[in-house]
N, CA, C and O of each residue as an XYZ file, in Angstrom:
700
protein
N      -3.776     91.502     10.308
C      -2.530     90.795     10.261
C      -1.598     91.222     11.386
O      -0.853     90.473     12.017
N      -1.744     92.500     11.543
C      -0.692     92.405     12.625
C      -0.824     92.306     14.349
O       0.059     92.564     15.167
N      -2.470     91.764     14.653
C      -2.774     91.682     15.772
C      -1.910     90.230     15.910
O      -1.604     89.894     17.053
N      -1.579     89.513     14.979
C      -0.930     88.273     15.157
C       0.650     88.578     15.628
O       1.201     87.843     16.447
N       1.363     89.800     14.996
C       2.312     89.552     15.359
C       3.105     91.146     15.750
O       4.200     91.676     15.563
N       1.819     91.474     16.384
C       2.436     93.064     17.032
C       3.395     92.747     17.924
O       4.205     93.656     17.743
N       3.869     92.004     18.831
C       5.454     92.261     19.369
C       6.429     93.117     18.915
O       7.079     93.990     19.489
N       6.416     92.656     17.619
C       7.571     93.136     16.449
C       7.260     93.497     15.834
O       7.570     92.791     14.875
N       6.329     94.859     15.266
C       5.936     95.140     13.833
C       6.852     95.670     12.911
O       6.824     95.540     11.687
N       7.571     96.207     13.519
C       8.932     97.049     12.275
C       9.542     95.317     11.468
O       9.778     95.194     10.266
N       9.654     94.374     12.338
C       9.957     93.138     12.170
C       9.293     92.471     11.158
O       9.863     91.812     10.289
N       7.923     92.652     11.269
C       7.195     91.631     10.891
C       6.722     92.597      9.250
O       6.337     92.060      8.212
N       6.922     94.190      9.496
C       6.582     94.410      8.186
C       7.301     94.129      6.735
O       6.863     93.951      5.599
N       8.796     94.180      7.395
C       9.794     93.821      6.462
C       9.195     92.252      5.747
O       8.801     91.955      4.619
N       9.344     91.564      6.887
C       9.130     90.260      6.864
C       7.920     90.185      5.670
O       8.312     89.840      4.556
N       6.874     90.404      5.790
C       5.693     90.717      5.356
C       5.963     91.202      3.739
O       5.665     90.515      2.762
N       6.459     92.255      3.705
C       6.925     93.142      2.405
C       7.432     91.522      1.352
O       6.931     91.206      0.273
N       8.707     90.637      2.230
C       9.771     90.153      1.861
C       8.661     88.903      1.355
O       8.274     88.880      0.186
N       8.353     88.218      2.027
C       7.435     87.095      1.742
C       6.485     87.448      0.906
O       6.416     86.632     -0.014
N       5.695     88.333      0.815
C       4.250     88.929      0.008
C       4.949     89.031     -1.748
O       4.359     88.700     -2.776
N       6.554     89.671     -1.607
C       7.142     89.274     -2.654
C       7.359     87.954     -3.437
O       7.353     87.707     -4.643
N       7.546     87.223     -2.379
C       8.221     85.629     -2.721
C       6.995     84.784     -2.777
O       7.090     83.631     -3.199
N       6.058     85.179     -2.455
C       4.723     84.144     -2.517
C       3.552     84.350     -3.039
O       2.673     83.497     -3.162
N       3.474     85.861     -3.474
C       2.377     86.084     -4.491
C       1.701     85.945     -4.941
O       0.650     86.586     -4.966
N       2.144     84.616     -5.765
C       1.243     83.200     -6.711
C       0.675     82.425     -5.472
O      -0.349     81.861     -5.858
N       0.833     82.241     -4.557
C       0.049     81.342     -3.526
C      -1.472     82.156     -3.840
O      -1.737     83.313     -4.168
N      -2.390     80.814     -3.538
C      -3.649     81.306     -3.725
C      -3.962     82.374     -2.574
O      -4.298     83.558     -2.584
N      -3.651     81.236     -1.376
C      -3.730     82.648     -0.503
C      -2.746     83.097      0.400
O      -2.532     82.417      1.403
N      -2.016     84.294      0.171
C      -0.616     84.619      0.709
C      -1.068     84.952      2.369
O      -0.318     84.549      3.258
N      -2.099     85.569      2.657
C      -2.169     86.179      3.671
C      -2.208     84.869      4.744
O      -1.430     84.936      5.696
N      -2.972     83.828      4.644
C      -3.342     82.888      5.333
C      -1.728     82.212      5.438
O      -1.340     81.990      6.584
N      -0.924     81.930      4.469
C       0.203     81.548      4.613
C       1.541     82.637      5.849
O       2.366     82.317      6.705
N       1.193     83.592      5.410
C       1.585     84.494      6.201
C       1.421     84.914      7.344
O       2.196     85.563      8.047
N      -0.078     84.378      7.648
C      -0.488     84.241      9.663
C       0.063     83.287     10.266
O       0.542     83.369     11.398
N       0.041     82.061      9.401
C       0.456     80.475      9.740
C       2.464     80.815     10.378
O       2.947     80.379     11.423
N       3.125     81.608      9.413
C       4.253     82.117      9.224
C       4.317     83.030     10.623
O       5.037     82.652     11.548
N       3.593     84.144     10.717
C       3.952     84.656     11.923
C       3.396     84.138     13.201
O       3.867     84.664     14.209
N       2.396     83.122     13.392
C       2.015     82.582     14.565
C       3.053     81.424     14.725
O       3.061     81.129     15.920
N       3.774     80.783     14.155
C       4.537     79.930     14.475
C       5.869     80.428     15.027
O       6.453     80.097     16.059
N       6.225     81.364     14.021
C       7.415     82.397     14.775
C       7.866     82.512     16.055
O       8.891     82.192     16.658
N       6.094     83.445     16.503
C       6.388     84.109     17.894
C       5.775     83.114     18.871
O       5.890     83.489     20.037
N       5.094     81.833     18.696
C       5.039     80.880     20.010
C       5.809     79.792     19.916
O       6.276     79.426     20.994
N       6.205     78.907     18.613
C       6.552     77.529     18.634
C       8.319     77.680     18.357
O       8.859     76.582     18.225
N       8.965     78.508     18.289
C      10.346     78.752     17.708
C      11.090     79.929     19.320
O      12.268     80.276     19.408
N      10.053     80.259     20.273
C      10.305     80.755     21.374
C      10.235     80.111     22.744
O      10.697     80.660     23.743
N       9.659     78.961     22.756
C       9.975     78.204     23.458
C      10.602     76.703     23.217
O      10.590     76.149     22.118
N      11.071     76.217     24.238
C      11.690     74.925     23.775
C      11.285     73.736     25.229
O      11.844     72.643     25.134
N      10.781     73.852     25.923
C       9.596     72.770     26.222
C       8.980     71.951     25.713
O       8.739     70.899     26.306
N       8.434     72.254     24.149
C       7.475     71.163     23.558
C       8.424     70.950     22.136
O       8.182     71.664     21.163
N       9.484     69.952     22.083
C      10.191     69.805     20.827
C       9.279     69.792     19.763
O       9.869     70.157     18.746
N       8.317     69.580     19.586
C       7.504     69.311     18.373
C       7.314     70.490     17.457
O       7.457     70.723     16.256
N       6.764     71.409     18.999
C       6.512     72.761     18.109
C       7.117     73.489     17.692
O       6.969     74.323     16.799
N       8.276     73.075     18.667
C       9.730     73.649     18.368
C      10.237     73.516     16.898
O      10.472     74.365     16.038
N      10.336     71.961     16.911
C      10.124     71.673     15.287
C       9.751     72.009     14.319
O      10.452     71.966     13.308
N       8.391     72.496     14.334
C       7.331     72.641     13.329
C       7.666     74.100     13.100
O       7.929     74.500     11.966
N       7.663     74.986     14.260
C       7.928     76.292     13.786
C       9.100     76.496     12.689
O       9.025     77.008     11.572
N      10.560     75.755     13.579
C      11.507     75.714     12.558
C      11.929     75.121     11.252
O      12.956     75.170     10.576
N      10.558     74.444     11.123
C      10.590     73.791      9.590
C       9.747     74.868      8.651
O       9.888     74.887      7.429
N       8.650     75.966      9.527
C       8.054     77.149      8.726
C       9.166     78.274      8.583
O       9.045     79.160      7.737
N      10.216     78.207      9.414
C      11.120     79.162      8.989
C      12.184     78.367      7.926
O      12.899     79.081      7.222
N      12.257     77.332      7.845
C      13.249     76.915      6.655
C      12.735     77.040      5.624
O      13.271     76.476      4.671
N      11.407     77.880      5.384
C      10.588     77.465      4.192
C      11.347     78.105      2.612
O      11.244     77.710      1.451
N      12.091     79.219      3.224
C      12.957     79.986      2.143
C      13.825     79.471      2.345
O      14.391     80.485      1.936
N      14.638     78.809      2.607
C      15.801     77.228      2.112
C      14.742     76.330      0.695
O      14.823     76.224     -0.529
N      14.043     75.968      1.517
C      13.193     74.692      0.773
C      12.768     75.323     -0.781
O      12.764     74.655     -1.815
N      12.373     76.939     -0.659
C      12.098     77.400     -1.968
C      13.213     78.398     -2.701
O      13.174     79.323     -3.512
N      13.844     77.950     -2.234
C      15.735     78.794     -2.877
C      15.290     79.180     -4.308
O      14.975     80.307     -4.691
N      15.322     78.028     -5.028
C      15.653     77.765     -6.673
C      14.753     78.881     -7.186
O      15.181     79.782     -7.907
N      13.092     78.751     -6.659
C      11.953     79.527     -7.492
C      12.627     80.887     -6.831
O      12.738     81.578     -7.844
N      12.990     81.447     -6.068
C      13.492     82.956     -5.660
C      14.616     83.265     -6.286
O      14.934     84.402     -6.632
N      15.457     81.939     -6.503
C      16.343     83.128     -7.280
C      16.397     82.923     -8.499
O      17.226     83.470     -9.226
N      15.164     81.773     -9.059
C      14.685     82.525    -10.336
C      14.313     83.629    -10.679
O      14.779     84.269    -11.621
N      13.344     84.003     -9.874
C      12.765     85.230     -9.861
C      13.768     86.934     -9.516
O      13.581     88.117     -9.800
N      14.766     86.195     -8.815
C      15.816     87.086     -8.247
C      16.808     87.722     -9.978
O      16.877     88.880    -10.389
N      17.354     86.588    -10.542
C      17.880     86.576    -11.368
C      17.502     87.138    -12.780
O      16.367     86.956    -13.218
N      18.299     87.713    -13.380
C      17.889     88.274    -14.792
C      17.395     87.141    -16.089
O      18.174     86.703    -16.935
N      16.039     86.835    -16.007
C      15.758     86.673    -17.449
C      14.844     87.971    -18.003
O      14.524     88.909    -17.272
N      14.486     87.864    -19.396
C      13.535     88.531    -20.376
C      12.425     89.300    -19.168
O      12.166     90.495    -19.022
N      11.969     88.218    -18.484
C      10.583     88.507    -18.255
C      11.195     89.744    -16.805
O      10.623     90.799    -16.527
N      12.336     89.248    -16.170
C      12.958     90.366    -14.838
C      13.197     91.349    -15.912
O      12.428     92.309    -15.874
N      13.704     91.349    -16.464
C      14.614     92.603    -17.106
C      13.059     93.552    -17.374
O      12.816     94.673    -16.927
N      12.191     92.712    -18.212
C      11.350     93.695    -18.707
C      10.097     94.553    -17.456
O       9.369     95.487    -17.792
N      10.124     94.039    -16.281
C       9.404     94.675    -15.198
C      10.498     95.254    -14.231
O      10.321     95.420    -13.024
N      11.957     95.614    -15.100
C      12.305     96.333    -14.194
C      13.088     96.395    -13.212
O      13.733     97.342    -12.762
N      12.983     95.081    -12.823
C      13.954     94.954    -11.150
C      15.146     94.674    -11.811
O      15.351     94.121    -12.891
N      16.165     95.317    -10.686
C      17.399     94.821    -10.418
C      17.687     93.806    -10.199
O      17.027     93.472     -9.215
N      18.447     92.837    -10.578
C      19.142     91.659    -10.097
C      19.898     91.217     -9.033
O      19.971     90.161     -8.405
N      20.772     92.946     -8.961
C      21.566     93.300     -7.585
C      20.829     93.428     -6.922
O      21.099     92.574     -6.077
N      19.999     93.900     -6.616
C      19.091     94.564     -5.083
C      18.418     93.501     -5.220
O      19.273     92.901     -4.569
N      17.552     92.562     -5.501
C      16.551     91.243     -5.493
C      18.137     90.502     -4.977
O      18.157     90.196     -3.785
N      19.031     90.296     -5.530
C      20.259     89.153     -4.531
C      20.145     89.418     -3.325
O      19.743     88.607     -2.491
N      20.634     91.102     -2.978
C      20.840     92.003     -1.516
C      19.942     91.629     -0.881
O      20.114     91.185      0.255
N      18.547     91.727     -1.549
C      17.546     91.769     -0.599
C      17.507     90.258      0.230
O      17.267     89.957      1.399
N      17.884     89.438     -1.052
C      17.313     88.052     -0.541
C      18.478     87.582     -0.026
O      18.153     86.686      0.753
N      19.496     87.683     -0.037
C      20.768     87.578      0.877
C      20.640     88.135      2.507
O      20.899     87.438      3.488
N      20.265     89.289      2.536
C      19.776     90.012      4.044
C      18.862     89.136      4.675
O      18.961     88.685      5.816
N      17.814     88.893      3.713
C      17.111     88.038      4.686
C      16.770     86.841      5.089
O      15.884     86.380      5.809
N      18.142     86.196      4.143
C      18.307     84.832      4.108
C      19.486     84.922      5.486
O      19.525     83.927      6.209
N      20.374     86.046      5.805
C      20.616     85.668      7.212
C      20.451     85.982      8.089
O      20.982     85.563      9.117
N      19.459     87.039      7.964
C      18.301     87.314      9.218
C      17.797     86.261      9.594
O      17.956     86.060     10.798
N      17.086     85.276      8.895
C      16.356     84.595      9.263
C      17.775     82.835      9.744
O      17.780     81.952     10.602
N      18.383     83.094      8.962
C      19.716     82.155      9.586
C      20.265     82.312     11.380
O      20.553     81.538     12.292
N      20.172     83.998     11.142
C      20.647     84.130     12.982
C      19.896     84.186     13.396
O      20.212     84.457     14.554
N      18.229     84.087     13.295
C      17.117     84.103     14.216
C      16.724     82.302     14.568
O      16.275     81.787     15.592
N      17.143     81.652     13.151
C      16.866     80.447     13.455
C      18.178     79.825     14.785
O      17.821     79.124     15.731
N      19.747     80.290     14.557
C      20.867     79.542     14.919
C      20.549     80.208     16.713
O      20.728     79.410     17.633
N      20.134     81.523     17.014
C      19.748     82.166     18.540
C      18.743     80.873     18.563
O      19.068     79.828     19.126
N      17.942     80.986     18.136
C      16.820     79.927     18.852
C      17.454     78.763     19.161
O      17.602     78.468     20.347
N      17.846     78.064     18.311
C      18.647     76.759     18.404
C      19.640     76.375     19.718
O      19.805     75.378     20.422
N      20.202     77.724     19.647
C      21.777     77.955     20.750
C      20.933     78.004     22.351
O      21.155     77.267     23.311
N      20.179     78.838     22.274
C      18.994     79.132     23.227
C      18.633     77.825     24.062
O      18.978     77.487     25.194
N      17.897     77.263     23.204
C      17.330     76.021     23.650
C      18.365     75.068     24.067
O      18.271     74.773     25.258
N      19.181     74.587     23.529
C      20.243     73.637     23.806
C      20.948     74.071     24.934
O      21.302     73.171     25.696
N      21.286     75.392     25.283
C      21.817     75.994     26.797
C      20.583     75.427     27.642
O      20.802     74.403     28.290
N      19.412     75.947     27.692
C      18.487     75.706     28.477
C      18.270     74.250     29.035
O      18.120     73.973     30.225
N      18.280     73.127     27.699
C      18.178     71.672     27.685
C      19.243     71.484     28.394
O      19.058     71.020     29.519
N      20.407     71.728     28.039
C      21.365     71.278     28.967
C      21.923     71.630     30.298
O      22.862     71.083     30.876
N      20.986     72.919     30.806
C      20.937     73.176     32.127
C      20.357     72.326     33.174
O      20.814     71.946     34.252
N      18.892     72.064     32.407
C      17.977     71.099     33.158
C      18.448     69.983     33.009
O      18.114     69.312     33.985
N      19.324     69.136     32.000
C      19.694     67.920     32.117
C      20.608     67.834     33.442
O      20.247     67.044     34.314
N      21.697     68.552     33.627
C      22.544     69.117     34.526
C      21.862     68.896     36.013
O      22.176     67.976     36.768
N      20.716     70.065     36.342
C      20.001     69.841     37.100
C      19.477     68.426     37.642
O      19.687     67.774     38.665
N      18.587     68.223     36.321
C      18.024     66.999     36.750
C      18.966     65.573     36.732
O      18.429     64.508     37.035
N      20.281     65.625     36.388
C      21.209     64.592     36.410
C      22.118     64.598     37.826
O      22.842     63.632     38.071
N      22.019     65.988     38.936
C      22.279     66.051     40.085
C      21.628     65.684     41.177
O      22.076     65.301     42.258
N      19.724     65.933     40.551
C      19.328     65.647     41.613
C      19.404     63.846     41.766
O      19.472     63.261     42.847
N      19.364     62.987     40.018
C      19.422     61.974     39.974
C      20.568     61.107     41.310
O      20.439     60.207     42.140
N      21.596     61.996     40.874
C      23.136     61.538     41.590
C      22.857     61.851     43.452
O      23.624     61.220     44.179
N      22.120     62.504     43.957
C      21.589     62.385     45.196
C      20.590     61.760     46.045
O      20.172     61.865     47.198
N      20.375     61.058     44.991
C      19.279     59.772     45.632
C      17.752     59.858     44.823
O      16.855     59.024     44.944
N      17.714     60.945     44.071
C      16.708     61.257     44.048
C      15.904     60.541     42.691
O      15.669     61.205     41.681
N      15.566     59.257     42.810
C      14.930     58.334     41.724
C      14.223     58.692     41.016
O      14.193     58.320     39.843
N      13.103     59.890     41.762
C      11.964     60.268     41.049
C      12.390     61.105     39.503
O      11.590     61.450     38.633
N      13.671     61.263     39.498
C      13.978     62.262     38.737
C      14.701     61.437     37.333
O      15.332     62.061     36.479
N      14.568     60.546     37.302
C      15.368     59.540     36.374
C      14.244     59.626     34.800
O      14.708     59.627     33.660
N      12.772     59.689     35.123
C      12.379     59.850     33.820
C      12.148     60.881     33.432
O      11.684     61.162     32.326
N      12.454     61.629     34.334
C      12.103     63.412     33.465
C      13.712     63.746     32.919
O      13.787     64.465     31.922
N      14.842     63.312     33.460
C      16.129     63.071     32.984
C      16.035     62.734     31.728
O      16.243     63.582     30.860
N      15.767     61.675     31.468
C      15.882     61.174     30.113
C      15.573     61.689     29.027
O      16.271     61.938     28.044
N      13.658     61.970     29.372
C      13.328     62.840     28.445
C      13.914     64.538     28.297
O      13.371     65.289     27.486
N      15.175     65.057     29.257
C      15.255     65.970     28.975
C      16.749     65.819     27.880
O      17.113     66.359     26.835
N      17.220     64.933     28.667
C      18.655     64.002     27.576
C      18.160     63.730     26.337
O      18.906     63.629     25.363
N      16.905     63.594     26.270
C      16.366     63.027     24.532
C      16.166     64.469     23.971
O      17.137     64.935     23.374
N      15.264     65.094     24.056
C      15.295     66.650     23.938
C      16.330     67.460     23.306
O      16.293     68.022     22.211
N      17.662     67.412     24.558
C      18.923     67.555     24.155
C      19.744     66.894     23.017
O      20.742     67.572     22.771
N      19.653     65.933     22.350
C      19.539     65.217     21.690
C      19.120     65.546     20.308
O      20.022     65.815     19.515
N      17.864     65.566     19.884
C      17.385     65.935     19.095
C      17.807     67.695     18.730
O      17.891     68.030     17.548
N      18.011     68.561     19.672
C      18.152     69.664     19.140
C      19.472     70.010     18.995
O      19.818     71.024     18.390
N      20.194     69.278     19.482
C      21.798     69.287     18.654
C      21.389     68.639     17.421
O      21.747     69.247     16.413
N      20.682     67.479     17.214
C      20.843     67.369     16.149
C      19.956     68.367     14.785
O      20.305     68.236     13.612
N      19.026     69.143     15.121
C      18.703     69.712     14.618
C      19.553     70.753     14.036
O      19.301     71.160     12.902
N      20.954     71.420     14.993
C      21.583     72.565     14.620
C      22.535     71.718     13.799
O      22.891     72.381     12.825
N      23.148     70.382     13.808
C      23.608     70.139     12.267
C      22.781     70.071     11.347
O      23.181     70.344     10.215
N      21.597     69.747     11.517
C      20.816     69.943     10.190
C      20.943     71.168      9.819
O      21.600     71.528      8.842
N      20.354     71.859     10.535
C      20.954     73.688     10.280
C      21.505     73.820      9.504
O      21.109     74.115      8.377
N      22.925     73.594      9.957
C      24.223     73.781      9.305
C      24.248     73.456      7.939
O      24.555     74.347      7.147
N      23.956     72.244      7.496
C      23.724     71.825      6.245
C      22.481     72.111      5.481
O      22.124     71.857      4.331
N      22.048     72.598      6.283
C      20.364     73.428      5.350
C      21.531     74.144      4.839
O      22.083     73.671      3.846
N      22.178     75.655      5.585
C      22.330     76.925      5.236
C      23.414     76.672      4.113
O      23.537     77.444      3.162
N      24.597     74.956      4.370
C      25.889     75.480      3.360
C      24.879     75.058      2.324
O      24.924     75.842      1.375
N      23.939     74.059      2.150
C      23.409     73.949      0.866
C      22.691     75.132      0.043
O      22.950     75.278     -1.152
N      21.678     76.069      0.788
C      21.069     76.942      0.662
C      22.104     78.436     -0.045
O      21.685     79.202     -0.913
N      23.797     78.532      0.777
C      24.603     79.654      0.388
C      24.997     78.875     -0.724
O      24.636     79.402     -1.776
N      25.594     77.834     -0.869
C      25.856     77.257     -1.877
C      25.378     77.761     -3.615
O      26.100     78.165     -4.527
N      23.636     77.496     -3.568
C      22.691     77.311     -4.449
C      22.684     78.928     -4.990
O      22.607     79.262     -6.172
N      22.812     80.093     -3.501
C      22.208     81.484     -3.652
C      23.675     82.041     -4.143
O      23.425     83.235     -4.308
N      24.862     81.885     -4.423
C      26.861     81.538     -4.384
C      26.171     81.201     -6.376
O      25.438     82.170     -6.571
N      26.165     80.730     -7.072
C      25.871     79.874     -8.070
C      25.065     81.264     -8.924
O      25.371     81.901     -9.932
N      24.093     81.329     -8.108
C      23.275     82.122     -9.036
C      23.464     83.571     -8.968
O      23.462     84.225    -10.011
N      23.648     84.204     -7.676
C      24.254     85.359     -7.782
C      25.027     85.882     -7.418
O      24.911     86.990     -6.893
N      26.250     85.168     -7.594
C      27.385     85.874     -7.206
C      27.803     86.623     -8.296
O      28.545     87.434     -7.742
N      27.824     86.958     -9.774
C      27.748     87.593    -10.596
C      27.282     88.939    -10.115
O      28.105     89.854    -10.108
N      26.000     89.167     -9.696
C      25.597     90.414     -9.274
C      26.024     91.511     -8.095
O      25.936     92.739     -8.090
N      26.639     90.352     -6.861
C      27.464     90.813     -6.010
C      28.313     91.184     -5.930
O      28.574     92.002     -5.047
N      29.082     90.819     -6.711
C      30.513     91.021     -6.611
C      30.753     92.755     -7.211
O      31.882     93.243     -7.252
């Protein structure tokens, strides 16, 4: 596992620890968990190919998408109480790394959109100097730009829905 994502291992063990928690019941966690760190460190680090760009950042929204079952599990019923865990530290925990993974997603995002809009810049100067050839790589870099602004409002409204949902269920324990 971690020839996939030795860059970062202090990174990826947390990560690892945090997910292996939250996914358990998957038949198979580990395979979910390569898929998880290979998308990470190639498709969410560059922003050249929007797609993958995409795809990575729809494997990191995956703890948005599964809020409810975590902080079931986060939260005190019969069956938490009787194995033990805290309610407080399962919130903490899943609060920490609900915005770890918020400022790793919003850097990537910010990242790319500087970059997109450098080359639009670029390529919208050389347009303005005669230079025709440059009109369809323009566009597609204007579309690009485009899409990944609109992605960081999606963002935005992933995370108020997501603090919202995690606000509801444990703010009792936080406070």
């Amino acid at each position: 596992m971690y020839q996939i994502c030795d860059i970062n291992k202090n990174l990826f063990e947390k990560e690892y620890f945090i997910l292996n928690h939250f996914y358990s019941n998957l038949i198979f966690p580990s395979i979910y968990l390569s898929i998880y760190c290979r998308a990470k460190m190639t498709g969410i680090n560059q922003c050249e190919d929007y797609m993958m760009f995409q795809r990575a950042l729809k494997q990191l929204r995956d703890i948005d998408d599964k809020i409810l079952f975590t902080l079931n599990l986060s939260t005190p019923t019969p069956s938490i109480k009787a194995r033990g865990t805290s309610p407080t530290e399962s919130c903490r925990e899943l609060q920490q790394e609900m915005e770890t993974n918020y400022k790793h997603r919003s850097e990537s995002l910010n990242r790319c959109i500087s970059l997109m809009g450098g080359e639009v810049k670029k390529y919208k100067s050389d347009f303005e100097t005669g230079n025709d050839a440059s009109l369809p790589i323009l566009r597609t870099k204007q579309s690009t730009l485009r899409m990944l602004r609109n992605e960081m409002n999606v963002e935005e409204i992933i995370q108020e829905r997501t603090r919202s949902l995690f606000n509801l269920k444990c703010k009792e324990f936080l406070s």
